[in-house]
Every structure is written in C-alpha cells, then in structure tokens.
PARO-257054 format. One record per atom (N, C-alpha, C): residue in one letter; x, y, z. Coordinates in steps of 0.02 Angstrom, whole numbers, plus 50000, padded with zeros to 5 digits. Layout:
<atoms>
aXYZ ...
</atoms>
This chain:
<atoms>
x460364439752494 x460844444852514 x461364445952459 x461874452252464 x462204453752420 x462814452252456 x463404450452426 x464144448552437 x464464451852370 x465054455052427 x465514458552372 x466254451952380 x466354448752318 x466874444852333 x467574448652306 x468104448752355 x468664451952343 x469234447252323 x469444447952264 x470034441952259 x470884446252236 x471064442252287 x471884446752284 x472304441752248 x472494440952202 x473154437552170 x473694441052138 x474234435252133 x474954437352117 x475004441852058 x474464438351993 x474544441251934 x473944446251918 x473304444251947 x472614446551922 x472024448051977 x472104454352001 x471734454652043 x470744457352053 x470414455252071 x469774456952049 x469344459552123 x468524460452078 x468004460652126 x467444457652087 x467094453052112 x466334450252087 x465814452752162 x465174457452125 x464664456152151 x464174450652148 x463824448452198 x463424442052192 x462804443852231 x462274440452213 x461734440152246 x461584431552258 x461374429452340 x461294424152349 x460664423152377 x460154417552382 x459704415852406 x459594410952455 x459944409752462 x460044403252516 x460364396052494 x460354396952413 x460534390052381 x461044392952315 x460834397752293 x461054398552234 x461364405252223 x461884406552179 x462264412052182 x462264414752092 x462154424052118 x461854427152040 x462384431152041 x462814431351976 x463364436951982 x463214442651940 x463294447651979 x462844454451961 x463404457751917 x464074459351934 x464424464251915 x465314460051936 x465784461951878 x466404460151898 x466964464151840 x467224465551897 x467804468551872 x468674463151888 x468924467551844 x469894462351874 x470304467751828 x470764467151855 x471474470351830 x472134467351849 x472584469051810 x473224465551830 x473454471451911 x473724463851940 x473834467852018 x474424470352019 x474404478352045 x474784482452041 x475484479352059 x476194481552098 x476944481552124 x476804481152182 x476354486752212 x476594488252283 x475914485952301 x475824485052373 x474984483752398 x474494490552411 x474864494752427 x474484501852431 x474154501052376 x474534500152296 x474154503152229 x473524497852232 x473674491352259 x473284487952254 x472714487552266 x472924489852327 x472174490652401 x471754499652374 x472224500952354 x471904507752318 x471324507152253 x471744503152215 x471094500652173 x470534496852186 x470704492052212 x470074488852242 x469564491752274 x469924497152316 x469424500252362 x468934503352320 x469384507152267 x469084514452223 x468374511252183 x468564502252174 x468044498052113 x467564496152176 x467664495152230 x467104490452276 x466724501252312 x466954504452313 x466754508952324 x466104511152253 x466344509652208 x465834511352138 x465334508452153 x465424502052155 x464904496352171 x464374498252207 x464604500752277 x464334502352352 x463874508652315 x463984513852267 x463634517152264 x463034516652233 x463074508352199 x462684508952145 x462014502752199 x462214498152247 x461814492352289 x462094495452344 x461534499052386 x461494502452452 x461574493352505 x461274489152469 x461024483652500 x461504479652521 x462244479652529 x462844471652520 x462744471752575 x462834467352602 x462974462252672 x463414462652712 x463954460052644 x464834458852686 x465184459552627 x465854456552655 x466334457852570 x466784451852614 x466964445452559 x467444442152589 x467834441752528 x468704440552579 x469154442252547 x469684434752550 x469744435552471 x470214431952460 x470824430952429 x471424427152461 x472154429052456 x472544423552469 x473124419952433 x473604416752441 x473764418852520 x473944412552551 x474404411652627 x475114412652628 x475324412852673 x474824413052759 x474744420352788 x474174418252782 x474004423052829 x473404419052893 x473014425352925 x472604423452985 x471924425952958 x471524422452966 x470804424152963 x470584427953010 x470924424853081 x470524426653150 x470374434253142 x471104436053133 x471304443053156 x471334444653097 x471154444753038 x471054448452955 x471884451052921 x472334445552949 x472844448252928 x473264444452874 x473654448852822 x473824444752770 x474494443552789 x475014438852809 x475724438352847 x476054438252786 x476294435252716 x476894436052688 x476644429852632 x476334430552584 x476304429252528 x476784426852490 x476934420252468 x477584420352431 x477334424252325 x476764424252323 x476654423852264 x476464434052276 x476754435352304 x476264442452327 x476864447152356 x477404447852339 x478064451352357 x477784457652396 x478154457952462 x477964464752485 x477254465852536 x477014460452535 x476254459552575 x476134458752619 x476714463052682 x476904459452744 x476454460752795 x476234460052819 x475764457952876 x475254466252869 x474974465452834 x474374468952808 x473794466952818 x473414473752882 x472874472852921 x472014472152863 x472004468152821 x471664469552764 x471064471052778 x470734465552831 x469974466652830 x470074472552874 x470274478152915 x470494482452957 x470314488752890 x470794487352859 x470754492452814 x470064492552751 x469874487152727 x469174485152697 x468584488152747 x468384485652807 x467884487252856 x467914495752848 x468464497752879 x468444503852894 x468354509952822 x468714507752770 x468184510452724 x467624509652670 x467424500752666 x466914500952652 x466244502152701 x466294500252771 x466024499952819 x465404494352819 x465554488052817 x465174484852787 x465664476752821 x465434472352854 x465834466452881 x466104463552809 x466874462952846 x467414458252807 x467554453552829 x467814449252792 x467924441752814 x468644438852767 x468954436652802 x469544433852757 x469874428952773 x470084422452689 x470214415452697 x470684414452627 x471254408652653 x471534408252587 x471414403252544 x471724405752472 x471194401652438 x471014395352426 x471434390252461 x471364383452483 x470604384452518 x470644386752580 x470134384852601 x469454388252573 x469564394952529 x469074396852481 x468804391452437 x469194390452410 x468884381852376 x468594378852410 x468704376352469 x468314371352507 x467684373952509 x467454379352544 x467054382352559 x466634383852499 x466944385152461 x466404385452364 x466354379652352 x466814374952361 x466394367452346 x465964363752386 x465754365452456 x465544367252496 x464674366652485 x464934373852469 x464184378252457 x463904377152384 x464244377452334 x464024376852271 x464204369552217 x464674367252232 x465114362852186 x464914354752200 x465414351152195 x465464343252222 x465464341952267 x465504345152306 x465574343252401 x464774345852422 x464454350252384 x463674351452418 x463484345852439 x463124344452514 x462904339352533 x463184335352601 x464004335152573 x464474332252610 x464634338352663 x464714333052723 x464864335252779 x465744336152802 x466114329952775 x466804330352777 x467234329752702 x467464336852688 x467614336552617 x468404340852653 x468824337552586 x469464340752565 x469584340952492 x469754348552484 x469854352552430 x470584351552432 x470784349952372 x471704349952352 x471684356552308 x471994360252299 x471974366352246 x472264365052189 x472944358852191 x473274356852133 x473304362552072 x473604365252074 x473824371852029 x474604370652030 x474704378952012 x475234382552021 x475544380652090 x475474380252132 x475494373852209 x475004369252226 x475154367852290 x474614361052320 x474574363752396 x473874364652390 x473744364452468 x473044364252470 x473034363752543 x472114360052534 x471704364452611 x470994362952549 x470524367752611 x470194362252663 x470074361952710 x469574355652741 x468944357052795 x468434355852758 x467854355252783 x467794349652838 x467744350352889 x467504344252944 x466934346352982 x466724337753001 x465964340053020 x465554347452997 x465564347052947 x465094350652884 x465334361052902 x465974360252933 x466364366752961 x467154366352944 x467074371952918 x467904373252892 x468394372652954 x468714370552939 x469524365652991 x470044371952965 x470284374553012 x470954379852995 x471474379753049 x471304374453090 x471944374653148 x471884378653190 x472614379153238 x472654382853288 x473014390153273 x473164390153211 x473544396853189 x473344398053127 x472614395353102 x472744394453021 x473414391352977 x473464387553011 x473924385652968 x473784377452942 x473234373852959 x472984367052928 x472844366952859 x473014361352847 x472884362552770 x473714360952730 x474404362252751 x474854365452690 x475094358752693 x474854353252661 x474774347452629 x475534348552591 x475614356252555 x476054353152505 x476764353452531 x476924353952591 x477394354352617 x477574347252647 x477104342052649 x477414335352671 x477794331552628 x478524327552650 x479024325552618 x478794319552598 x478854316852535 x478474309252512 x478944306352486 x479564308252480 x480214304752473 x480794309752489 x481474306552498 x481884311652511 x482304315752474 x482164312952406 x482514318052344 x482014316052294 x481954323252259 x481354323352224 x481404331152223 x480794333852150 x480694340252148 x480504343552190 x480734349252198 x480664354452233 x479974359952224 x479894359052300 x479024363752311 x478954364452380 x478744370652388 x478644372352449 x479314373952489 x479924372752465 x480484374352501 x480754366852520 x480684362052495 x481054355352504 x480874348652453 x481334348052451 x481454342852367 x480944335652402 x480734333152359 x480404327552353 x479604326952407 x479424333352411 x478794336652430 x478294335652397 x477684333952421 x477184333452406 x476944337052337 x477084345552367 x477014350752286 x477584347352255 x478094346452292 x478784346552204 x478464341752186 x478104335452188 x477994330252139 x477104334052100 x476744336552133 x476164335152103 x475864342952084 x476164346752121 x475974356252077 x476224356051996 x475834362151973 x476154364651917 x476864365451921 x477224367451964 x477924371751961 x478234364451967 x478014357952023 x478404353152034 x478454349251958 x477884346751939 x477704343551888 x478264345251837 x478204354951808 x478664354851761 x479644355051806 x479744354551849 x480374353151875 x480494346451865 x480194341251872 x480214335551839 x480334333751779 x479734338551733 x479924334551673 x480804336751643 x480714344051670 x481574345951653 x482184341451670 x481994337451720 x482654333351754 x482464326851687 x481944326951676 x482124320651648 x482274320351588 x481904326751564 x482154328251494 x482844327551471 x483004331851525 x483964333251546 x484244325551519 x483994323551552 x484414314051552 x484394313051481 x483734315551427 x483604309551371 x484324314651324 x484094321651335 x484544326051287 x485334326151290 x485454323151373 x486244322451377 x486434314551327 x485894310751336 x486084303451293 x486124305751226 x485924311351186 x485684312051129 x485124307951093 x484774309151159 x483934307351118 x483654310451114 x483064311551077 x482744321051069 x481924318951114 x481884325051128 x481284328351191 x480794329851170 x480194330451111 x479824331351062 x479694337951104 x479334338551163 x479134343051204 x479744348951271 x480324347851234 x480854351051268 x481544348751200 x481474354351161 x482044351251107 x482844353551124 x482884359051182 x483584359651217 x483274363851265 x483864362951324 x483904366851400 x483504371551392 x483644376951367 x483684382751354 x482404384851341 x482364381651330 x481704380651319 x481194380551382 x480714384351390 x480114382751466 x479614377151446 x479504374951505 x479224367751503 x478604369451573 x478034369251553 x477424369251579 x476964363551548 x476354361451634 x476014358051612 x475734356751570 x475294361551537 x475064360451452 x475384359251416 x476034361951393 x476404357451344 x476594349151366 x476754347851418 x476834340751431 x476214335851425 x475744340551444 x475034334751443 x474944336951359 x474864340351301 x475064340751246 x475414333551204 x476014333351244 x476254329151216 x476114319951245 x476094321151283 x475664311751323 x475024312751279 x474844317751263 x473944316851233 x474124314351137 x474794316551141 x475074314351054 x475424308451058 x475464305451111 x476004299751137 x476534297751142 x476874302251171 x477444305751198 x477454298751237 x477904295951262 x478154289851304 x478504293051375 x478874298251338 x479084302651427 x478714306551443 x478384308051418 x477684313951441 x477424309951476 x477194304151456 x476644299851491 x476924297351552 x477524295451553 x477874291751599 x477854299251666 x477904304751659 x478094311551697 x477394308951739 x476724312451697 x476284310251723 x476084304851773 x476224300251748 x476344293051800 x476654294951855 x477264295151859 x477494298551914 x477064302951965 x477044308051941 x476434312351981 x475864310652002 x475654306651959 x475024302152004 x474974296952032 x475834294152024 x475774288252092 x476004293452164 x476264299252159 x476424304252212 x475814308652234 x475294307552193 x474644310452206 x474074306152262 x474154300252222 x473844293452260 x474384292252316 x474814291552350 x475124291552397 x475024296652449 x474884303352423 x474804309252470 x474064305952474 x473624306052433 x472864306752452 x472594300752501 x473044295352487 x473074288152529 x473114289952610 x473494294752609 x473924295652682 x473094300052717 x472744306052677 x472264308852662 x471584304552706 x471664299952660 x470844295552676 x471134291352723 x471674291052751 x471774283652809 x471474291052864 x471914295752867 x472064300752924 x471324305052949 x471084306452908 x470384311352906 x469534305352876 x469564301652830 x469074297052819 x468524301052804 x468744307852743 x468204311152709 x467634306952675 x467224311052676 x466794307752616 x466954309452546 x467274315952533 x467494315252455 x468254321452471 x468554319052421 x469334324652408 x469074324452323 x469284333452323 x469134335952286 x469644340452226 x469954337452179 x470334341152142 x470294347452081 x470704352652108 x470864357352074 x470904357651978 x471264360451975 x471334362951906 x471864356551857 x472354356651873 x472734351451837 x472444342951847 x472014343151897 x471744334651891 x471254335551860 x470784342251838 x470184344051807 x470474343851713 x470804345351699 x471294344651634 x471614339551620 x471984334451672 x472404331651631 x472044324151701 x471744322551711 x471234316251718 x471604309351701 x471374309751645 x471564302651599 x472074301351603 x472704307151600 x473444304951611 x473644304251689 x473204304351732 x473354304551814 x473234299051837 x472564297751832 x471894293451858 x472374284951877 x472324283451824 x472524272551816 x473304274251881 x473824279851877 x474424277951929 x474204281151995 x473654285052011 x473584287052058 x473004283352100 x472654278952056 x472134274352109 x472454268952113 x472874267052077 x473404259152101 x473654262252169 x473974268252182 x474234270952240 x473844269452311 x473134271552271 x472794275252328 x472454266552366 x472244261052309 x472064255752339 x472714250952365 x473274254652338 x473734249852375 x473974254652435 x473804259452461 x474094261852533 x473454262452562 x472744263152562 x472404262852587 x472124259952611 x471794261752688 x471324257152718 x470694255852701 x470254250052667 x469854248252633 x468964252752624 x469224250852705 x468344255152741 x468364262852732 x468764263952737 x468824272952726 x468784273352644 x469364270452600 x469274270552527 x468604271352536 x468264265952524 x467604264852499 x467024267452508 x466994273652548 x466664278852563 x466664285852562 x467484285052516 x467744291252495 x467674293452408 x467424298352387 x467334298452316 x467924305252303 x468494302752254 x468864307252237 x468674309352157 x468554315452144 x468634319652072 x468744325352081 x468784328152010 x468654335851983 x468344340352023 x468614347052065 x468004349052073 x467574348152051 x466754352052051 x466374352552022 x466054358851987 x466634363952018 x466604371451994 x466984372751937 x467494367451918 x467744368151852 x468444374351866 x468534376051776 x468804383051797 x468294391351827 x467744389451823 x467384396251855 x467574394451936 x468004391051995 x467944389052049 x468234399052076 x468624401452049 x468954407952064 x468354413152072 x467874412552034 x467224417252045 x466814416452093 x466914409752111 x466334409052183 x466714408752233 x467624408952262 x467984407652296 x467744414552362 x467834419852329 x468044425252385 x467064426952390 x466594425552366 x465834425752362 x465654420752406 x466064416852422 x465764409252473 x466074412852542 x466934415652542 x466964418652603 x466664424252626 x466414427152602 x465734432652632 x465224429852664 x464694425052630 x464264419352643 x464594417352709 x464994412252693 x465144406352759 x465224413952821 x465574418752811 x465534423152881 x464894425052907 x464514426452846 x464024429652871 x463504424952919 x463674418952898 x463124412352918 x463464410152992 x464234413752988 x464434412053075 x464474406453065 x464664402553022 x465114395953039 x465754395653037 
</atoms>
C-alpha cells in the first residue's frame, strides 16, 4: 500500500510518499519547505504538495500526520504547540480528510518514533518498547504489549516534565526537570551556568570564551571530544540525570528495550560510563537485565519514517 507521510514542524515542514509491503518501506517522492508564520499558509501548502502527489498515485491508502504536542489523536486535533506559535486547536485530520479524501491519522512525534521503531528500527520484534526523543526536548513514545500506550487524554509519555531534583536547568517549564538536565535546550542551559562560574573566577571556557556567545550541544560535545575537562564533566552530569530518569523507566514499565534519540545517537561515548552507573545503581536487577538500552536504530533518517509509520499503524487499526 501507499502512505502519504505528513510532517508538521517548527522550522521545516514536509511530505514523503512511501510504498509498504508488509515489512518494508520504499520512499517514492518527498518534498519539505521551511514552515510558513501562520498555519493557514501552512496547511495551504501542504495540501497544494499532497494534492500533486494524489494526482500523480490514484492508489494511497491514508496519510498520517505528524506534529509536536499536545495535541489528541482521538479526535485529530492539534491543541497548542509550544514549538508551533499560533496552532491552536486545529481540526487537522478534519481538514486533511476532507480535502484529500483519503483516511488521516494523527500522532506526536514522540510517539511517531515509537511506532517507526516499532515497525522498522531497534524495537522491530519487541513487544514493550520506549522511545525517548532526546533532542531539542525529551519526551517519550511507548509501545506496550506490542500497542502504542497514549493515556487517557494523550497525554502519556511527557517524561520530560518529571522533577529529578529541585533546582536545576530549566525544561518543560520547571528547573531541575528531567528535559532541563538531559534535552538539547537543558544540556546547553547547563553548560552556560557553569561556564558562568569558571569565567567569573577568571578561568577561560575554550568552548564559551564570554557571556555574550551561544552554546549548543555540538559545540560542547566538540570540545569533551578535544578534552575539554568541563565539557566532559557537563556531559556526566546529563547522563547520571539520564540513568536516573531511565532507572525510574525500567523499575516502573519493565520494557524490553528504551530507545534513544538523536543526542544519545551522537554523543554515546560521552553519556554511556555516568548513565549506566545510574541506571545499575537505582535499578531493580530483574528488570535491568532484560532491558536493552541504545541508539535508535533509525539513526538520523528516524523523521522520514515517523509520519509513514502513522498512516501504517492506523491503517492496521492498532
């Protein structure tokens, strides 16, 4: 069957056609553009590119859509995007159905991940998997008993909102949060505080040489990879706050594998040694030991099969 995957983001918004067989996924056609101001321009373009498409494969299936939370799957609605200004409770699959005419389906992209790792990635196989997204935030998709878990409101999953100490970087709307220690945005709020400390002593920052300078993950893992001593030390941090969240993870749920995003897929080596001391010192033994944590397995292509898996998983009615 054919799947039109729809992906809505803050900065870059797209469409991939796919053809699937029951196991394997063929990408026919893809377009992206930077996403418009308003959502009209948005939903206007998309429509105008998945409409081209439609003229060219009489044959698609469905079209599943994918979008930063919260929103509702049930009812195809997108509620208020923090990365998505202006996106307020927009009837999407309402408006998709009715003019592609063709079943929509819609999930955010936490649990899009799950569902692509799922179907295609490191979790194929596994019946109880959790997807962390570890990006630009933290939140997680969860597969149970071999079926996506979304709660009673869609709202399961926002991992990165649990408090893991009581002062600490800021994520999700409260300091010493799960995201403030272990997202992109937390990560570099960290290294700034600490930087802060070495530059007020007058010690120099190799990777932050005054205030005034932006500080993102790649430059910090940059500098721990040149042997940076506070780079490395930032890191540490984050992955004993990584292994603590994921600890709490495998006592509570007793997956068979948790599955990391983009910044544990990159920066590994500098995570790994403070975040499994975490995880074997808060964890319960029997669950550890039947739990396999890595890399996705979709890599950075995980965004191309994200909104192509939510078409699939609807269409299959799970």
């Amino acid at each position: 069957m054919k799947i039109l995957g729809i992906d809505i983001g803050g900065t870059k918004s797209g469409i991939i056609l796919a053809e699937y067989n029951g196991s394997e996924v063929n990408f026919l056609e893809k377009t992206s553009f930077p996403t418009p101001a308003t959502p009209d321009d948005t939903i206007k373009t998309l429509l105008a590119d998945c409409k081209k498409i439609l003229q060219n494969h009489k044959d698609i299936t469905a079209a599943g859509i994918n979008c930063g939370g919260p929103l509702n799957s049930k009812t195809g609605v997108i509620l208020c995007p923090p990365n998505l200004p202006g996106w307020i409770n927009i009837p999407i699959v309402d408006i998709f159905k009715a003019e592609l005419n063709i079943p929509c389906y819609l999930q955010n992209d936490a649990n899009a991940g799950a569902i692509a790792e799922h179907l295609f990635g490191a979790g194929r196989g596994f019946d109880n998997i959790m997807f962390l997204t570890h990006g630009t935030g933290m939140g997680a998709g969860l597969i149970l008993n071999g079926k996506l878990y979304s709660g009673t409101n869609d709202m399961a999953g926002e991992v990165g909102h649990i408090r893991l100490e009581r002062f600490g970087p800021v994520g999700f709307g409260k300091s010493g949060s799960f995201e403030g220690f272990c997202s992109g945005g937390g990560i570099s709020r960290l290294a700034e505080s600490m930087a802060l400390e070495k530059l007020q002593m007058g010690e120099p920052v190799s990777f932050y040489p005054n205030h005034r300078s932006q500080i993102d993950v790649k430059t910090i893992a940059d500098a721990a990879g040149a042997g940076d001593e506070l780079a490395k030390e930032i890191f540490a941090i984050s992955g004993t706050y990584l292994g603590r969240a994921i600890a709490l993870f495998i006592d509570i749920l007793n997956p068979e594998c948790i599955l990391l995003g983009s910044i544990y897929g990159r920066c590994k080596d500098l995570l790994y040694d403070s975040m499994m001391r975490e995880i074997k010192k808060e964890s319960l033994v029997f669950s550890r030991e039947v739990c396999k944590i890595e890399a996705c397995g979709l890599g950075e292509a995980i965004n191309d099969y994200e909104a192509v898996a939510i078409g699939i998983y609807g269409v299959n009615g799970a």
